[in-house]
C-alpha positions as CSV (number, residue, x, y, z in Angstrom):
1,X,99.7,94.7,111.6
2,X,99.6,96.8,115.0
3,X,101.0,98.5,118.0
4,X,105.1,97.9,118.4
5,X,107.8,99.0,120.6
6,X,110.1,101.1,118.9
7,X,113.2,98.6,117.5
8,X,116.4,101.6,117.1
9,X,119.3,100.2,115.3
10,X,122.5,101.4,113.7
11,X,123.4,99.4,110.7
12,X,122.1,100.2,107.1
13,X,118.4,99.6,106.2
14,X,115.8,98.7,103.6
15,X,112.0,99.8,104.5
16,X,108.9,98.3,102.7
17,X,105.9,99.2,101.4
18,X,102.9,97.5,100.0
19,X,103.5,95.5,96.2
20,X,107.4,95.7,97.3
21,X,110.4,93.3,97.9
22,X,113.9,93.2,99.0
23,X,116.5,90.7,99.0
24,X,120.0,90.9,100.4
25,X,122.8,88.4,102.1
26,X,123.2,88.0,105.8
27,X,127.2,88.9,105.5
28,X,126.4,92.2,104.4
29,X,125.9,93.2,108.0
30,X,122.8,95.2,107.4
31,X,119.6,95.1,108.9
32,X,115.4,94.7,106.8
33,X,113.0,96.6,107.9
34,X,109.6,96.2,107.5
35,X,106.6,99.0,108.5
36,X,103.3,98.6,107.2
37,X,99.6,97.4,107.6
38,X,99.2,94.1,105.6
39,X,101.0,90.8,104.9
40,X,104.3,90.2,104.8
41,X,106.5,87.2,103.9
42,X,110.0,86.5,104.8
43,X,112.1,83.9,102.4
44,X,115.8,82.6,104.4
45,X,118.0,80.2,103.3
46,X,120.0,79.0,106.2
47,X,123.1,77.9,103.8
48,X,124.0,81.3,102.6
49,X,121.5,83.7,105.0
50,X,120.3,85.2,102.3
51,X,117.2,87.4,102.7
52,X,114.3,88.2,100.9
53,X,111.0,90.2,102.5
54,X,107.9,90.8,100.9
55,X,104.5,93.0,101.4
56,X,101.5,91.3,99.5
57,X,98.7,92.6,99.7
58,X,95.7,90.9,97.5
59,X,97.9,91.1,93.4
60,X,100.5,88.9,92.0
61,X,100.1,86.5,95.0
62,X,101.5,83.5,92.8
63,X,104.2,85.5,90.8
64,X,105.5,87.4,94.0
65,X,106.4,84.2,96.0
66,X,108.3,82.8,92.7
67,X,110.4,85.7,92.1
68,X,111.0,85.5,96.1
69,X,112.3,82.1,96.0
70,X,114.0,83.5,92.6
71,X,116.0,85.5,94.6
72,X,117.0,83.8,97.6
73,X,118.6,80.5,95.2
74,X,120.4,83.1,92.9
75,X,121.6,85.0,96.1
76,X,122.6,81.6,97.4
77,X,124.7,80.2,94.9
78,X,127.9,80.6,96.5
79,X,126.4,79.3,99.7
80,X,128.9,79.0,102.7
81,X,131.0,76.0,102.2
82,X,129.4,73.1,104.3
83,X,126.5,74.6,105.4
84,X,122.8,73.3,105.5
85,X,120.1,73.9,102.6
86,X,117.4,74.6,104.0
87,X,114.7,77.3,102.6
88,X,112.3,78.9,105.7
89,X,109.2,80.6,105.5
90,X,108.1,83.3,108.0
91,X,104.4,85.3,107.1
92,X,103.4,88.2,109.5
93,X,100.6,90.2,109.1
94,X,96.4,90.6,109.0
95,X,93.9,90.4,111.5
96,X,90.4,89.0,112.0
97,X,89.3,92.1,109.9
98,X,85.0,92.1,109.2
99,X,85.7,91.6,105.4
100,X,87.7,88.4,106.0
101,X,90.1,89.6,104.0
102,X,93.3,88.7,106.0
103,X,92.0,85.3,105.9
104,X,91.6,85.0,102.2
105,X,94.8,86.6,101.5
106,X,96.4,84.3,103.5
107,X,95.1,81.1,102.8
108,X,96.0,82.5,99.2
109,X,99.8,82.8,100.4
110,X,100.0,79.7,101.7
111,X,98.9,78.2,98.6
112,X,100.7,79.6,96.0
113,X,104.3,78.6,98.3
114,X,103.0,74.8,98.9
115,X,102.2,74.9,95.0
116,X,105.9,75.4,94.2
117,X,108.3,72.4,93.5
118,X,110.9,73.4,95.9
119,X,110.5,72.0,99.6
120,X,110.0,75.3,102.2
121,X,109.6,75.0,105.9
122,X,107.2,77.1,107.3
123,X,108.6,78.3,110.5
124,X,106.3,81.4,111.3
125,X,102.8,81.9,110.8
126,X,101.7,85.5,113.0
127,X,99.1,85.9,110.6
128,X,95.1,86.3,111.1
129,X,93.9,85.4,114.5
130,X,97.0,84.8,115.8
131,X,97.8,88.5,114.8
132,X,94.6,89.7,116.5
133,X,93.9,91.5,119.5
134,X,90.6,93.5,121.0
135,X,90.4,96.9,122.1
136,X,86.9,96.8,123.5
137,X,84.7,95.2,120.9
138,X,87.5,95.9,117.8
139,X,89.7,94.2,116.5
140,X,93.0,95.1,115.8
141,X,96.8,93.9,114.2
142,X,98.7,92.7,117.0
143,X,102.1,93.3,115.0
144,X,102.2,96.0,112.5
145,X,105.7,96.0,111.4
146,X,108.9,93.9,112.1
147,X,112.7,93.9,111.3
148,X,115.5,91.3,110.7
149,X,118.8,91.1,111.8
150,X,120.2,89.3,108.5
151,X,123.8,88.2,110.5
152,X,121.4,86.1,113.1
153,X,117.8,85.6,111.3
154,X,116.2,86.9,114.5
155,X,113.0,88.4,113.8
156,X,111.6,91.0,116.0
157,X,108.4,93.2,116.3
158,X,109.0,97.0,116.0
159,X,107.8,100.5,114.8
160,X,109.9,103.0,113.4
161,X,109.6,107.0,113.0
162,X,111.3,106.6,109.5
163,X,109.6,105.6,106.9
164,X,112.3,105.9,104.5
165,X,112.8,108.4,101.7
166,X,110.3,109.1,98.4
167,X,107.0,107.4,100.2
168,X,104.5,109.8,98.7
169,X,105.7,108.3,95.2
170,X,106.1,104.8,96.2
171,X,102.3,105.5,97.4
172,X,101.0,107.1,94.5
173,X,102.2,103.9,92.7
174,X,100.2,101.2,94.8
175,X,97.5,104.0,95.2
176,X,96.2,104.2,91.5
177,X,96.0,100.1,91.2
178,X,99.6,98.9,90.1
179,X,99.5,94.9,90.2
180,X,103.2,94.3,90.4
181,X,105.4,93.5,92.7
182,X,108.4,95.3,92.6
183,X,112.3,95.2,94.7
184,X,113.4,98.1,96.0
185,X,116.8,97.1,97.2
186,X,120.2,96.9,94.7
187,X,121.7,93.9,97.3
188,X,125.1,94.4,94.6
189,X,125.3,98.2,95.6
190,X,123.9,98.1,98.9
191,X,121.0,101.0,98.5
192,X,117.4,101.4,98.0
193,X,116.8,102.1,94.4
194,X,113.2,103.5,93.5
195,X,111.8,102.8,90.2
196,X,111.6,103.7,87.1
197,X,108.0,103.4,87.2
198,X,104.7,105.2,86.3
199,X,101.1,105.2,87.6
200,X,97.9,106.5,86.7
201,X,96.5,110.1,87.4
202,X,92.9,110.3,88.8
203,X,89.6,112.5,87.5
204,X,88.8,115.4,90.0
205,X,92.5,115.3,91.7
206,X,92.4,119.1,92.8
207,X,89.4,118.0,94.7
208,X,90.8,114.8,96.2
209,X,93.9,116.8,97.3
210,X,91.4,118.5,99.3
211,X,89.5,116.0,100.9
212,X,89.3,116.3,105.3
213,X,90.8,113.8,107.4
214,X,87.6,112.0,108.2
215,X,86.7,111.1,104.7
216,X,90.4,110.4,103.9
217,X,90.0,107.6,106.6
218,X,86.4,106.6,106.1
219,X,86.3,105.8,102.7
220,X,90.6,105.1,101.2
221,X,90.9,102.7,103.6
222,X,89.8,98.5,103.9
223,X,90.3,99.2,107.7
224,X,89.7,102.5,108.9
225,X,89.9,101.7,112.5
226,X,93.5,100.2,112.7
227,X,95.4,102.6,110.6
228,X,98.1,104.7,112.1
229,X,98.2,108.3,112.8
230,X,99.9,109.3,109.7
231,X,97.6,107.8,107.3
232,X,95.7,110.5,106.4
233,X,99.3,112.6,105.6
234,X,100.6,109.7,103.6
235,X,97.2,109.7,101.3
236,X,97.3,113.2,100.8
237,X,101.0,113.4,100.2
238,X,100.2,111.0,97.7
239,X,97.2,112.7,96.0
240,X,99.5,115.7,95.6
241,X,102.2,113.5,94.4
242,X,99.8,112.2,91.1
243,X,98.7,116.0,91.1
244,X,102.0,117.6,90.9
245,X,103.4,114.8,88.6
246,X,101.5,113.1,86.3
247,X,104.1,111.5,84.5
248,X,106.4,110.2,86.6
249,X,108.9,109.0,84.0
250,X,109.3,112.5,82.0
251,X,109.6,114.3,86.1
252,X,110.5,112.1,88.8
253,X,112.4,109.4,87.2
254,X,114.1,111.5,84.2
255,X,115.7,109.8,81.9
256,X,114.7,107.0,82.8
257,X,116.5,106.6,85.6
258,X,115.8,104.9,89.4
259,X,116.1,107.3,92.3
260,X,118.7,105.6,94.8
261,X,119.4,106.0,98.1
262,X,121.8,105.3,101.2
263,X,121.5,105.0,104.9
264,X,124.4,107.1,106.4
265,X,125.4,106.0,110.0
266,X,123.5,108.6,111.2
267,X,120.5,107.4,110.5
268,X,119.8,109.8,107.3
269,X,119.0,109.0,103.6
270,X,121.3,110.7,101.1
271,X,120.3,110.4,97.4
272,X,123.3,108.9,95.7
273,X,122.7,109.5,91.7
């Protein structure tokens, strides 16, 4: 996704990364966020508002859009008493990379949610070409990050200076291969809960935690071009994360515990176990 005005709002928040999810109810009065390069898919039900948002990315394609649609009918059983049923569909994301990746992935979305046996109305479909833009002969995400108002279902383009909290270990997760899909918000408690989960450390580490910014963005990313400023940071943050840690479930998730977290009204994440 791509260049956004900068969305400020003051309610809570849940921000997503790649192989994650969130789900929450529109009553809550809190606000999904959404900030990175990729695809993402939003699941509403217009009965209950109930919200789930998605990054996929090219792994569990078929067993990320059930769970979604999990979510959003258990969040909606106590629906709003007369209201419409009515499941909505909103994907976001790509660009006319070189690899034609964004047009696989996305042909792969849309497959796997017309292969399931519950009817869903596509409503939004900013993905690919439609997502595209030039800047001289390049191409480039037109969007690269969005945010919901769950009271309304508006959906709005935006960019954010937070990133949220624990994003080097969120990254060495989806850096060292994980497959899953995995949510990051407790809808029931109202905070972000990360993990417990573990990834893989890498040969040569010390030297990877050492790598320039050039060769960070030449060769660790699909589109070198279109990533943001901070990419090289996040990598390295990450390297040094699977360095400093390499097992996360005896160090950074001990006894086997999530870490969670809370948005405080001014804008701050305070770790709340």
């Amino acid at each position: 996704m791509s260049k956004a005005s900068i969305h400020r709002h003051t309610g809570k928040a849940s921000i997503l990364r790649q192989k994650a999810k969130a789900s929450v109810l529109c009553y809550t009065g809190k606000t999904l966020i959404y900030k990175h390069t990729g695809k993402t898919s939003i699941h509403r039900h217009t009965g209950s508002g109930a919200v789930c948002l998605c990054h996929f990315d090219s792994c569990g394609t078929e067993t990320g859009c059930k769970k979604m649609l999990g979510l959003v009918k258990e969040l909606s059983k106590d629906k709003l008493p007369g209201s419409e049923e009515r499941m909505e569909l909103h994907l976001f994301g790509g660009f006319r990379d070189d690899n034609g990746t964004s047009e696989s992935l996305s042909i792969k979305l849309l497959t796997a949610f017309n292969n399931l046996p519950e009817e869903i109305h596509l409503q939004t479909a900013c993905i690919t070409d439609i997502n595209n833009t030039k800047k001289g002969s390049t191409n480039f995400p037109v969007i690269y990050g969005i945010v919901i108002h769950l009271n309304s279902g508006e959906i709005q383009k935006a960019t954010f200076l937070d990133r949220g909290p624990d994003q080097p270990i969120r990254s060495a997760r989806h850096f060292t291969g994980s497959e899953a899909i995995i949510n990051i918000y407790d809808h029931k408690k109202g905070v972000l809960s990360i993990g417990p989960f573990n990834y893989s450390t890498m040969d040569e580490i010390d030297l990877l935690c050492r790598l320039p910014d050039q060769f960070i963005r030449e060769h660790l990313s699909t589109s070198p071009e279109q990533e943001p400023a901070h990419f090289e940071d996040a990598v390295r943050a990450a390297l040094v994360q699977i360095r400093d840690h390499p097992k996360p479930l005896q160090t950074v998730f001990k006894e086997g515990k999530p870490r969670q977290y809370k948005l405080e009204a001014n804008g701050a994440w305070t770790r709340c176990n």
